[in-house]
GUSE-625792 format. One record per residue: residue number from 1; z, x, y of N, C-alpha, C in turn. Coordinates in pm, whole numbers, plus 50000, padded with zeros to 5 digits. Layout:
(NUM; (Z; X; Y); (Z; X; Y); (Z; X; Y));
...
This chain:
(1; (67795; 64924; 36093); (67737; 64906; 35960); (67591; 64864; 35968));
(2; (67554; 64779; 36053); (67424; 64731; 36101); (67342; 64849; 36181));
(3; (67390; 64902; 36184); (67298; 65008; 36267); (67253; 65152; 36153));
(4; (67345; 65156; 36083); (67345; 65262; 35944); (67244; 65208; 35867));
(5; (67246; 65086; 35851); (67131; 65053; 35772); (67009; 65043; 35821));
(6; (67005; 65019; 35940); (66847; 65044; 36019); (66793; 65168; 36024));
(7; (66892; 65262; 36051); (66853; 65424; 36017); (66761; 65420; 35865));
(8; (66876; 65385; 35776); (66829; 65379; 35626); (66703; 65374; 35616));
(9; (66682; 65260; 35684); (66547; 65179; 35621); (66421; 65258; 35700));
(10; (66437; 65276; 35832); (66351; 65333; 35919); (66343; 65447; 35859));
(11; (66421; 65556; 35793); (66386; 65715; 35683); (66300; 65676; 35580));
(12; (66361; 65554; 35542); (66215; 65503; 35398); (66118; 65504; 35407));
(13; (66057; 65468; 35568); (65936; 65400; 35613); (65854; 65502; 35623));
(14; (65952; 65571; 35695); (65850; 65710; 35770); (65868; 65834; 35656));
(15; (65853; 65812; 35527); (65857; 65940; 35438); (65727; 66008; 35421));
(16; (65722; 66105; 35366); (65583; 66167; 35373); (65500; 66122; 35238));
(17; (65400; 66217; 35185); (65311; 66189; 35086); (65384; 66244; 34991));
(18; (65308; 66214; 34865); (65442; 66241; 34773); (65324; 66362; 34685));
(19; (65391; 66414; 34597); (65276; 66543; 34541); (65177; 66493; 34449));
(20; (65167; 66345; 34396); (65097; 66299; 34327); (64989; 66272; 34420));
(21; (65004; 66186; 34496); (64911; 66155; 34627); (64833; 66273; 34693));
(22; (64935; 66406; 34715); (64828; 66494; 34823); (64801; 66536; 34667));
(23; (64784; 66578; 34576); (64678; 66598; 34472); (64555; 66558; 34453));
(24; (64554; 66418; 34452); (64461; 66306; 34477); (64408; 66309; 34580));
(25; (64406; 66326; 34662); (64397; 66334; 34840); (64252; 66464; 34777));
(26; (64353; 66594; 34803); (64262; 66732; 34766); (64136; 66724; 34653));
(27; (64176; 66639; 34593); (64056; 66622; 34474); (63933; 66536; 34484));
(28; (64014; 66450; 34565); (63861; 66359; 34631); (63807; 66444; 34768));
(29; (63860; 66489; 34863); (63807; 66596; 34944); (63702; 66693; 34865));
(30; (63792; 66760; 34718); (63699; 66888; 34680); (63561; 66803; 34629));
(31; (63568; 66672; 34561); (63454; 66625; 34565); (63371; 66571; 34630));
(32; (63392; 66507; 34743); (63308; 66489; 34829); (63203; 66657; 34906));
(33; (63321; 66811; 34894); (63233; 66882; 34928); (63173; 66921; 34804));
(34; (63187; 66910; 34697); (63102; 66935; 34606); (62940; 66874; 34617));
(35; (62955; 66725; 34629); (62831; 66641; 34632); (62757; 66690; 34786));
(36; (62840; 66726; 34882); (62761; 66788; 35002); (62699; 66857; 34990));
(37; (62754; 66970; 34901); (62715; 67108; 34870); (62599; 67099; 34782));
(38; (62614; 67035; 34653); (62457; 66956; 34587); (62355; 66962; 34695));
(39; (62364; 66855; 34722); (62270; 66786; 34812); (62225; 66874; 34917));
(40; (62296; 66936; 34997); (62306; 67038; 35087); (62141; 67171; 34994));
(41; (62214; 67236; 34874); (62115; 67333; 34825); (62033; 67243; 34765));
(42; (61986; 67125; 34736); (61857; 67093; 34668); (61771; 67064; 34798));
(43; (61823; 67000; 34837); (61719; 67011; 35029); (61678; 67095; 35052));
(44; (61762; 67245; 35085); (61728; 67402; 35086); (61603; 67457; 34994));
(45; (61654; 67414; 34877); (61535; 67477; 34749); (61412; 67431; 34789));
(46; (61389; 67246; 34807); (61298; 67178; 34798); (61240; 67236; 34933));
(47; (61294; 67289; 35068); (61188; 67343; 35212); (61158; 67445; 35104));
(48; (61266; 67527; 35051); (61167; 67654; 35032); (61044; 67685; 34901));
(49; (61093; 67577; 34837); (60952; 67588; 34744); (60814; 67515; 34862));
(50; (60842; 67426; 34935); (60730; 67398; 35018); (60665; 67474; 35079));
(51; (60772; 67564; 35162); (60700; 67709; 35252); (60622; 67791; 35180));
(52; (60689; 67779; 35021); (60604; 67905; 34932); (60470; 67832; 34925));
(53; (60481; 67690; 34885); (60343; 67672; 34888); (60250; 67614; 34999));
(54; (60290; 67627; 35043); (60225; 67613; 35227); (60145; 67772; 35216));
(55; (60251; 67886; 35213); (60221; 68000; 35248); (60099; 68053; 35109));
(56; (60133; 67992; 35035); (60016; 68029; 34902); (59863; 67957; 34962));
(57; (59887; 67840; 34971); (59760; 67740; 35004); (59699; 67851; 35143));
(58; (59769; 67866; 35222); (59714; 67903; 35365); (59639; 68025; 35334));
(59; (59711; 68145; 35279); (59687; 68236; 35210); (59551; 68251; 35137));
(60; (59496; 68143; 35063); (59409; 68110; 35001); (59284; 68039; 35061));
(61; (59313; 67962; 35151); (59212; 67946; 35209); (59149; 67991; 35339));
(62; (59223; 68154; 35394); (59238; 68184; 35484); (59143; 68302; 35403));
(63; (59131; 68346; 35263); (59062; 68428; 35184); (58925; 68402; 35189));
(64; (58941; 68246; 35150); (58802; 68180; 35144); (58700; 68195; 35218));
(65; (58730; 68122; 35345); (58706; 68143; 35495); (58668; 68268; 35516));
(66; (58730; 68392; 35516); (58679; 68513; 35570); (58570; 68538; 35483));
(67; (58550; 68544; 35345); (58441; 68565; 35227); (58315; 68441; 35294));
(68; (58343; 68369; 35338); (58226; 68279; 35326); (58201; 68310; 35515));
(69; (58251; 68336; 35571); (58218; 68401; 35727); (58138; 68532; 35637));
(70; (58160; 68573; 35609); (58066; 68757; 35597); (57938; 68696; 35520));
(71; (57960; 68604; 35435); (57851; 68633; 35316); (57752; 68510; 35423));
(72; (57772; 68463; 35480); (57657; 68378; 35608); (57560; 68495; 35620));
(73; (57618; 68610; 35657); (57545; 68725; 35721); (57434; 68800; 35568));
(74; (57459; 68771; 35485); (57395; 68822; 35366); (57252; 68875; 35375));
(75; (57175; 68950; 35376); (57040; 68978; 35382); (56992; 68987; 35522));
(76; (57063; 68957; 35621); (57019; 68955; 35778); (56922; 69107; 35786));
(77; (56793; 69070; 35857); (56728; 69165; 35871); (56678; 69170; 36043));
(78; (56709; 69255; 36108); (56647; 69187; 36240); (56467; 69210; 36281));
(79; (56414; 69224; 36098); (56280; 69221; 36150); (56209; 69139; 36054));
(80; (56283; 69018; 36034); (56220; 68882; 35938); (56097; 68841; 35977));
(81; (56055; 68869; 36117); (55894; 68798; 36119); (55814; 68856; 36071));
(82; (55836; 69006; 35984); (55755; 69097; 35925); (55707; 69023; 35724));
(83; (55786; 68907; 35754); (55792; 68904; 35590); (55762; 68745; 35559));
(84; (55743; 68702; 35720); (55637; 68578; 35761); (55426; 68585; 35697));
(85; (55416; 68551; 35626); (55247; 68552; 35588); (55167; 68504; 35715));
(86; (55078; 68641; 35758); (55000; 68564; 35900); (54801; 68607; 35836));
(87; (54720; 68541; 35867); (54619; 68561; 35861); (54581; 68756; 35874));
(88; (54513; 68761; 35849); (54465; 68910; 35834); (54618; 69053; 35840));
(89; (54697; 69006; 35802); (54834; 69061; 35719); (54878; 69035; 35604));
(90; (54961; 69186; 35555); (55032; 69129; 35385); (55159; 69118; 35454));
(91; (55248; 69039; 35420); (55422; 69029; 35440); (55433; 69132; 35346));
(92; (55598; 69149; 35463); (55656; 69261; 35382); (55805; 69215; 35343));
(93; (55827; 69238; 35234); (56024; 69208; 35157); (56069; 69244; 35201));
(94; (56180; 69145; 35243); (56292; 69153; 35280); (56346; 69308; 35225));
(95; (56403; 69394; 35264); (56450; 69538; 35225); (56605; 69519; 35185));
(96; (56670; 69374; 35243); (56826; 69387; 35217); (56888; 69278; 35119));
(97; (56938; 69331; 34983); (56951; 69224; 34921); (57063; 69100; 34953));
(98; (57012; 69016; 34860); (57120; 68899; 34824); (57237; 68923; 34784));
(99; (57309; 68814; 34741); (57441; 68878; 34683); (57395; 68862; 34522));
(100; (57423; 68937; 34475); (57423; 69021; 34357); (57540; 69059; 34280));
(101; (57592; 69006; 34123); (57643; 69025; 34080); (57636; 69193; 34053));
(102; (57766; 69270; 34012); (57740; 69398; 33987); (57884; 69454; 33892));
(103; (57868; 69508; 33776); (57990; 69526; 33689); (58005; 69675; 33788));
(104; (58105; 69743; 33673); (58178; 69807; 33723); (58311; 69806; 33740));
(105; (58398; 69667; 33725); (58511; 69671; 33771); (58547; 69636; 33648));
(106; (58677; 69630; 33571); (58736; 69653; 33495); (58836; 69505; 33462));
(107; (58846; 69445; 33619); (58931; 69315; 33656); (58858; 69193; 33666));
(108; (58715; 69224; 33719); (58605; 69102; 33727); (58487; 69164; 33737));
(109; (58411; 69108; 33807); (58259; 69144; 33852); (58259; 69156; 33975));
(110; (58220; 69254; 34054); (58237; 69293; 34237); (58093; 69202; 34274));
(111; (58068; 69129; 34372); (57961; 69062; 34442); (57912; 69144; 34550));
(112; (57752; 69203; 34538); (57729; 69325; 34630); (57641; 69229; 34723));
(113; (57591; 69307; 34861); (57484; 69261; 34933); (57451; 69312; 35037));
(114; (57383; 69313; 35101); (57359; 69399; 35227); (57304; 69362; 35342));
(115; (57347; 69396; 35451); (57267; 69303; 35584); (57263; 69433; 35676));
(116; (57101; 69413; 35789); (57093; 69478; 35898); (57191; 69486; 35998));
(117; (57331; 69562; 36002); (57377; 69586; 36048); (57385; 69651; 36205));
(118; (57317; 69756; 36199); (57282; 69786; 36306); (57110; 69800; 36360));
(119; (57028; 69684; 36281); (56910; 69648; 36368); (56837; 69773; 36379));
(120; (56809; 69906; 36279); (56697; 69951; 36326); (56606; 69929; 36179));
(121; (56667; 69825; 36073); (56547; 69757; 36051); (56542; 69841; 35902));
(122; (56613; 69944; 35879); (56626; 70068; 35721); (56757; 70031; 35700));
(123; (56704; 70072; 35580); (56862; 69999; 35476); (56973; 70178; 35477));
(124; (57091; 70134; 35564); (57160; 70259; 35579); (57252; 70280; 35434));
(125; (57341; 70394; 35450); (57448; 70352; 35307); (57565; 70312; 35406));
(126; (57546; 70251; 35550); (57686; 70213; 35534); (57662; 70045; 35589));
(127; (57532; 69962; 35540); (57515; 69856; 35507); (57510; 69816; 35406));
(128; (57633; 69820; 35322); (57605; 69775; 35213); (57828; 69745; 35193));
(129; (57753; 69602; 35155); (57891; 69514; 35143); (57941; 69473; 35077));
(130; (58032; 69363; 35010); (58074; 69325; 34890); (58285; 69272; 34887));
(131; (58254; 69183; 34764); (58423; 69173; 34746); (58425; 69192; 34586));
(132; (58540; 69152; 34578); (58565; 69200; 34423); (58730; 69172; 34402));
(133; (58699; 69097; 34252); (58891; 69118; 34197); (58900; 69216; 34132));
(134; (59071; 69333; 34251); (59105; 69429; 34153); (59242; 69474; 34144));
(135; (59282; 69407; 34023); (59416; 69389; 33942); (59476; 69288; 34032));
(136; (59429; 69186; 34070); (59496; 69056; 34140); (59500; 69031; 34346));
(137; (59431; 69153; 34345); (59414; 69122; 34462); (59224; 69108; 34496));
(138; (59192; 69040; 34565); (59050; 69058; 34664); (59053; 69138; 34750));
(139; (58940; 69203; 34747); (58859; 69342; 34813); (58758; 69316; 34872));
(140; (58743; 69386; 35007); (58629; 69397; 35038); (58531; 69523; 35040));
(141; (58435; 69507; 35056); (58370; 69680; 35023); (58301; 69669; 35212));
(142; (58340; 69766; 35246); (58322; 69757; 35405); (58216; 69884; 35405));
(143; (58139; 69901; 35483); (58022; 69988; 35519); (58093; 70140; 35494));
(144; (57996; 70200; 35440); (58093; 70339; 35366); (58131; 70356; 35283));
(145; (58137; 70261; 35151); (58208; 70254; 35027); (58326; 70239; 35064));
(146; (58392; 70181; 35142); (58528; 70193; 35119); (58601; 70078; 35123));
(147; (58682; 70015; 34994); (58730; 69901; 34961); (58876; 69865; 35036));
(148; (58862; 69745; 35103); (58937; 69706; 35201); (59057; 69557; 35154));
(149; (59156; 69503; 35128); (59232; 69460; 35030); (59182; 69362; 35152));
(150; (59205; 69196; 35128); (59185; 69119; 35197); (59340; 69010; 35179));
(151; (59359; 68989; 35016); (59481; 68945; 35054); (59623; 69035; 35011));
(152; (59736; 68967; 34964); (59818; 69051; 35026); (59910; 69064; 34863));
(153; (59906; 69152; 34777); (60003; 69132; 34648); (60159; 69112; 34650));
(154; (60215; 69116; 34765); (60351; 69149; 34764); (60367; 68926; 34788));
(155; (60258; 68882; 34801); (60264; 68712; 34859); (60212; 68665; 34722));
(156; (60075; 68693; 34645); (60015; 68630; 34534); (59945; 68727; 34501));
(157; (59934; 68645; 34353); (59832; 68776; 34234); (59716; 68641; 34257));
(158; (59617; 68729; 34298); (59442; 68616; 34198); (59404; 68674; 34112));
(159; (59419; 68554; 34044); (59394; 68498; 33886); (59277; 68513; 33874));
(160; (59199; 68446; 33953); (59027; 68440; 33916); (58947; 68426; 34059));
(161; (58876; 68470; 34061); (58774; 68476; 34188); (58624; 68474; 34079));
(162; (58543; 68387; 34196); (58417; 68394; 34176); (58330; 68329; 34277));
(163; (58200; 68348; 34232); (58098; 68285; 34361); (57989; 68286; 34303));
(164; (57932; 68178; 34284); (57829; 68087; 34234); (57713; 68056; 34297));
(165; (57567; 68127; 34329); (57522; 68106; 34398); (57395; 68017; 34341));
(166; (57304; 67910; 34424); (57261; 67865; 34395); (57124; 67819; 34501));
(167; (57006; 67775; 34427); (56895; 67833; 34525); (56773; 67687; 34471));
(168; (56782; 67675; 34605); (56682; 67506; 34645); (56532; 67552; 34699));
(169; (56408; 67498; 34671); (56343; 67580; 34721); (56276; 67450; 34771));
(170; (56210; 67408; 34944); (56173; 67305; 34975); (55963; 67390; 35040));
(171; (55916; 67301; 35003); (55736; 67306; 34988); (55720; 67308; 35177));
(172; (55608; 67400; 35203); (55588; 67429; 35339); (55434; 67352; 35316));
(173; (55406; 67285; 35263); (55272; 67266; 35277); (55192; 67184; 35352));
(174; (55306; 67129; 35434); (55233; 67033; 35563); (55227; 67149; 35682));
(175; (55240; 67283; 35614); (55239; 67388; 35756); (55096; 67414; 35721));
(176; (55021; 67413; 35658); (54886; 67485; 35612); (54806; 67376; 35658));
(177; (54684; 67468; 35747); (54598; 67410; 35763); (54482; 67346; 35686));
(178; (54483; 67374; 35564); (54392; 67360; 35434); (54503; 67344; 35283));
(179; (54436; 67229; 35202); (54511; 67226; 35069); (54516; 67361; 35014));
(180; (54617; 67398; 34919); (54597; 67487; 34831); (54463; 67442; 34698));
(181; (54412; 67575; 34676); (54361; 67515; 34543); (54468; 67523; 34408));
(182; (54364; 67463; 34311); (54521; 67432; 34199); (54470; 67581; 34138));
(183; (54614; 67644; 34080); (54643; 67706; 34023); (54656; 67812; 34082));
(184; (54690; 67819; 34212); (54735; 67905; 34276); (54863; 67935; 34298));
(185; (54946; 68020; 34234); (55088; 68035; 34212); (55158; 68031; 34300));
(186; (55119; 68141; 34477); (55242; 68126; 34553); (55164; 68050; 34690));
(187; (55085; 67956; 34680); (55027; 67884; 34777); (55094; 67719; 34675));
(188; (55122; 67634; 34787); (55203; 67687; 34952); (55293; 67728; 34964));
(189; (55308; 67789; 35058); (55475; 67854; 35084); (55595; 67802; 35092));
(190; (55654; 67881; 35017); (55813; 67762; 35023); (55918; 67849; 35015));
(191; (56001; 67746; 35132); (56131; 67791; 35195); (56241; 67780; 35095));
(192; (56332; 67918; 35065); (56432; 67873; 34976); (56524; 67920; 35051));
(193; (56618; 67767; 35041); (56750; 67769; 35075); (56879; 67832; 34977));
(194; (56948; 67884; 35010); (57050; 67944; 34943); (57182; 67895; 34995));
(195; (57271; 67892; 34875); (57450; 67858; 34914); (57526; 67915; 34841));
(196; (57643; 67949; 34810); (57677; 68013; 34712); (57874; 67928; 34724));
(197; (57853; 67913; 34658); (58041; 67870; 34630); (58094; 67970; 34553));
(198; (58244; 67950; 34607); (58332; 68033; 34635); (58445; 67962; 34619));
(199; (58519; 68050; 34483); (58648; 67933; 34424); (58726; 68109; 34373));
(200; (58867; 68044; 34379); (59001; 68136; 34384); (59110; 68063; 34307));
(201; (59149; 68103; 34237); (59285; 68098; 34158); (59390; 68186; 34182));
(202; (59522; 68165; 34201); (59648; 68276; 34275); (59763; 68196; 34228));
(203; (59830; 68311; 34192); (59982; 68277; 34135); (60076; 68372; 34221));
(204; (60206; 68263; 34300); (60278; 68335; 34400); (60376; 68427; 34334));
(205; (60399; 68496; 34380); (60480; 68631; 34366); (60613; 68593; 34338));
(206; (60667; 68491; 34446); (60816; 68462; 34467); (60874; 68342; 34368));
(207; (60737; 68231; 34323); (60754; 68159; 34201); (60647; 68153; 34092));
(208; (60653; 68225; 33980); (60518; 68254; 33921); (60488; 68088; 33865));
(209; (60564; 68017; 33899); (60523; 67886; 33815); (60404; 67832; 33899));
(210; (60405; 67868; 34039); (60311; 67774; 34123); (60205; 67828; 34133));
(211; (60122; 67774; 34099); (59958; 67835; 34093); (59881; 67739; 34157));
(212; (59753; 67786; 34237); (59779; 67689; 34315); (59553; 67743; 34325));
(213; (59469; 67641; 34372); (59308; 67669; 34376); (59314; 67672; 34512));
(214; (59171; 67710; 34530); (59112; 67697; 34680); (58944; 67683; 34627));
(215; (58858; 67642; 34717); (58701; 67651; 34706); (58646; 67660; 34806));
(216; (58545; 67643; 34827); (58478; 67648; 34935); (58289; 67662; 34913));
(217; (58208; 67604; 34994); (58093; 67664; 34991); (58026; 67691; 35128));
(218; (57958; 67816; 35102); (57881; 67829; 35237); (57690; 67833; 35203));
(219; (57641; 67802; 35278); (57499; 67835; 35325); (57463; 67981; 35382));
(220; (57396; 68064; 35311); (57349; 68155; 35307); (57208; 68164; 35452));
(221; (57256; 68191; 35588); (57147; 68158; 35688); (57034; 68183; 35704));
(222; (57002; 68310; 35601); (56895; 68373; 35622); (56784; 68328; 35485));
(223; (56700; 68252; 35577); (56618; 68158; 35425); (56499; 68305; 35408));
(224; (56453; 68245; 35321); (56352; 68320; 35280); (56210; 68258; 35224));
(225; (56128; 68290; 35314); (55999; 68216; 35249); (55878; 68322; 35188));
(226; (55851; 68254; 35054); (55755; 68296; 34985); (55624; 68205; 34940));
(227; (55545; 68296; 34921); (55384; 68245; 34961); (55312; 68243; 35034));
(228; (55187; 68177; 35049); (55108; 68205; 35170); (55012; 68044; 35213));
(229; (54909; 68019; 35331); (54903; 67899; 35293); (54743; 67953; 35293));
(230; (54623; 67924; 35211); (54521; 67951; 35174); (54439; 67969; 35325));
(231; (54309; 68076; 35321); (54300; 68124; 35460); (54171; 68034; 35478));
């Protein structure tokens, strides 16, 4: 009789879960992977909106950079000492322009200019350069007329491009051996410095919400001096 009842009791002990319990059981499991799963895709979203804008920013200032590398070169002539004022000589102009606004485009204004390219000193037609917004991408105009895409539409549309140039002009007149007299317009000679900034607006492809600037300015290397210093 004592031993029947130890059976008894020992079947009570060891019974299983009952269907209320593994219900409960499964439901706090499905929520715990629920909140994983949250947490899990907002982490995901949050790298990949970062990459987009990592890849927009880089994108953008990787635009900048190349526009302000070319336009350094702006007006390069490789025969500038010709346009130096020397005693018993007239200087001669520069033959290759500045950058120069120029319509034509339909999306913005194209920025033209031209540099001695290949050094024999004549303005060819396939020195002649330029960028331009057209329908959201930047262009370059490469020797030959022929327009070269710089960034990439399938990554970002630009919104706005422009370049602002601006012009300092500093007095050469401790180079002259003699004062100017007054009222002499281009005595003394003076050096003008040039820079031009360079600003971009772009909206990414993959989230049109993120719009995102870039700027930049460069120095234009090739100064230019005008006047003369009295003989």
């Amino acid at each position: 009789m004592l031993g029947a009842m130890t059976s008894l009791a020992a079947r009570g002990k060891s019974r299983g879960l009952t269907l209320v319990e593994l219900l409960l059981a499964m439901a706090l499991g499905l929520f715990v992977v629920a909140v994983a799963s949250t947490l899990l895709m907002n982490r995901l979203r949050e790298h990949r909106a970062l990459l987009v804008d990592s890849r927009l920013m880089l994108d953008l200032r990787s635009t900048a950079a190349l526009v302000a590398r070319d336009l350094r070169r702006a007006g390069h002539w490789g025969d500038a000492s010709a346009a130096l004022w020397q005693p018993g000589s007239t200087p001669v102009d520069n033959p290759y322009t500045d950058l120069t606004p120029a319509s034509g485009n339909t999306d913005a204004l194209s920025f033209l200019f031209s540099r001695d390219a290949v050094e024999n000193h004549v303005v060819d037609s396939n020195e002649h350069f330029g960028f331009r917004l057209n329908q959201g991408v930047v262009e370059m105009l490469l020797g030959g007329g022929s327009w070269q895409a710089l960034t990439d539409k399938g990554t970002m549309q630009v919104l706005s491009f422009s370049m602002t140039p601006s012009v300092r002009e500093v007095s050469l007149a401790g180079a002259c051996a003699k004062p100017c007299a007054s009222g002499v317009a281009d005595c003394p000679p003076k050096q003008v410095l040039r820079s031009v900034s360079i600003a971009l607006t772009a909206r990414s492809t993959t989230d049109p919400q993120l719009v995102r600037s870039a700027a930049s300015d460069v120095r234009l290397r090739n100064d230019i001096v005008r006047g003369r210093c009295p003989a």
